[in-house]
N, C-alpha and C positions, 0 to 999 in steps of 0.2 A: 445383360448377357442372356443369349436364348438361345437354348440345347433342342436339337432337332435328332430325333430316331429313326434313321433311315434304317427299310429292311429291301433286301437285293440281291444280288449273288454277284462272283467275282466270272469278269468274262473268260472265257475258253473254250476255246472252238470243238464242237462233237466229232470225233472221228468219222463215224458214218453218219448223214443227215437221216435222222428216224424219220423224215415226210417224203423221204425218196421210197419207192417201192425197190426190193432187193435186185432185180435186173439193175435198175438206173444206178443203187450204190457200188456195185461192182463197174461197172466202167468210168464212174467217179473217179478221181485221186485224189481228193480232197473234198471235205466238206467246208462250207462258208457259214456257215449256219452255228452260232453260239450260241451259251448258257440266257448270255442278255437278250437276243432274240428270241429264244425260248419264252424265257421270261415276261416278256413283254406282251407276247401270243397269248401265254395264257394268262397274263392279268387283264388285257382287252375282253378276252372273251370268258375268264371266268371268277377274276380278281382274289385269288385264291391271297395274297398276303394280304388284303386288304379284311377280309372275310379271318386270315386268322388272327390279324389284330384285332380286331372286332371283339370276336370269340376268349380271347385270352388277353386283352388288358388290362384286367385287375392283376393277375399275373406277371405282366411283364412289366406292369409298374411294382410292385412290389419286388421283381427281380433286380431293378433299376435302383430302388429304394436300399435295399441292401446291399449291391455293391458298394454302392455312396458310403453307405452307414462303414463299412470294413475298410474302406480306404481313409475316412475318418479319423477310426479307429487307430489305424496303423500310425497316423499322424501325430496324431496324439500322443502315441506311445513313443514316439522318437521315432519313428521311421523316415526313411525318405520318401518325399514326395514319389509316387510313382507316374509312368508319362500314362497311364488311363483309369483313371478312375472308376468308368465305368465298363474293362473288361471282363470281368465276372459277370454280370450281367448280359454281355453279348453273346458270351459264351451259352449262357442256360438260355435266350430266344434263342440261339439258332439252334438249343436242342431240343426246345421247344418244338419250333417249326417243324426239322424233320419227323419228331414225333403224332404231330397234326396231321403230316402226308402218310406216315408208314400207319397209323392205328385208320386212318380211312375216315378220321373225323370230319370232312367237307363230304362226304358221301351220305352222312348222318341227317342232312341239313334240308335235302329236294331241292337241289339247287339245277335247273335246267344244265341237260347234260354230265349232272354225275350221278353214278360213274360212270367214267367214262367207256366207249365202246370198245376201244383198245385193252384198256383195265379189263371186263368182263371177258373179253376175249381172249385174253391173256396173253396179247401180244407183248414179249419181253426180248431188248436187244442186247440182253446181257446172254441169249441162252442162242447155240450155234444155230438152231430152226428156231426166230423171232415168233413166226406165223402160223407153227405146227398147234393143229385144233386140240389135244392134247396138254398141252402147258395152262397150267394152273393160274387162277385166276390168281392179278396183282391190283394192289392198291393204286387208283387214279396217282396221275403226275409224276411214277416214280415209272420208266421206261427202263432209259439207260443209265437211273439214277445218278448224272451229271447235274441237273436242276438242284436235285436234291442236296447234295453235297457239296456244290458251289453255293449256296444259301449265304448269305452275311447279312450281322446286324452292327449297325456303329451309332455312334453318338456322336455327334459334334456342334 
């Protein structure tokens, strides 16, 4: 039997497409454009999960390692089997991961292109002027923090 660690996010479609400029998203009605194309954009061009497994696998095996260990446990103990064994662990990478995005640790790295120029510039479509020169600089990948918060990690 052979347990594979996917990390990815759950798709859902962006309200406004953050690659449209703000004329194009207002006569938009809809954006096309989801989490998983997101996703895919920037692992092509900057392989940010691959980079943070890299970065924290001693970590997320040892996260992986003690879930195990506690559903064991619970085994042991007379409990019931429960249906995942390794959700505890999924839970801490993917708070892992957002904490990778929000503390700017791939900007640490010199990784061409971060940070990125959006990030520096502070464009943020959480905030009513995305583009106002004023708004404080944000952490790479985290926009309209939809990437970020769609993040999943599973075991199967």
């Amino acid at each position: 039997m052979s347990l594979t660690l996917h990390l990815g996010v759950t798709e859902i479609p962006y309200a406004n497409n953050p690659q449209l400029s703000a004329k194009q998203r207002k006569k938009s009605k809809a954006s096309t454009q989801t989490t998983g194309d997101v996703a895919e954009i920037l692992e092509a061009e900057y392989h940010i999960m691959q980079i943070f497994f890299n970065l924290h696998d001693k970590g997320i095996a040892k996260d992986l390692e003690s879930s195990l260990e506690g559903a064991l446990e619970n085994l042991l103990a007379g409990a019931p089997l429960g249906g995942n064994a390794f959700a505890e662990a999924e839970s801490e990478i993917e708070q892992r991961f957002k904490n990778f995005l929000t503390n700017r640790e791939m900007e640490t790295l010199g990784y061409p292109g971060v940070p990125t120029q959006a990030a520096l510039e502070g464009v943020n479509h959480r905030l009513k002027h995305p583009y106002k020169k004023s708004n404080p600089r944000r952490p790479s990948f985290i926009d309209t923090g939809l990437y970020e918060s769609s993040f999943k990690a599973w075991v199967d």
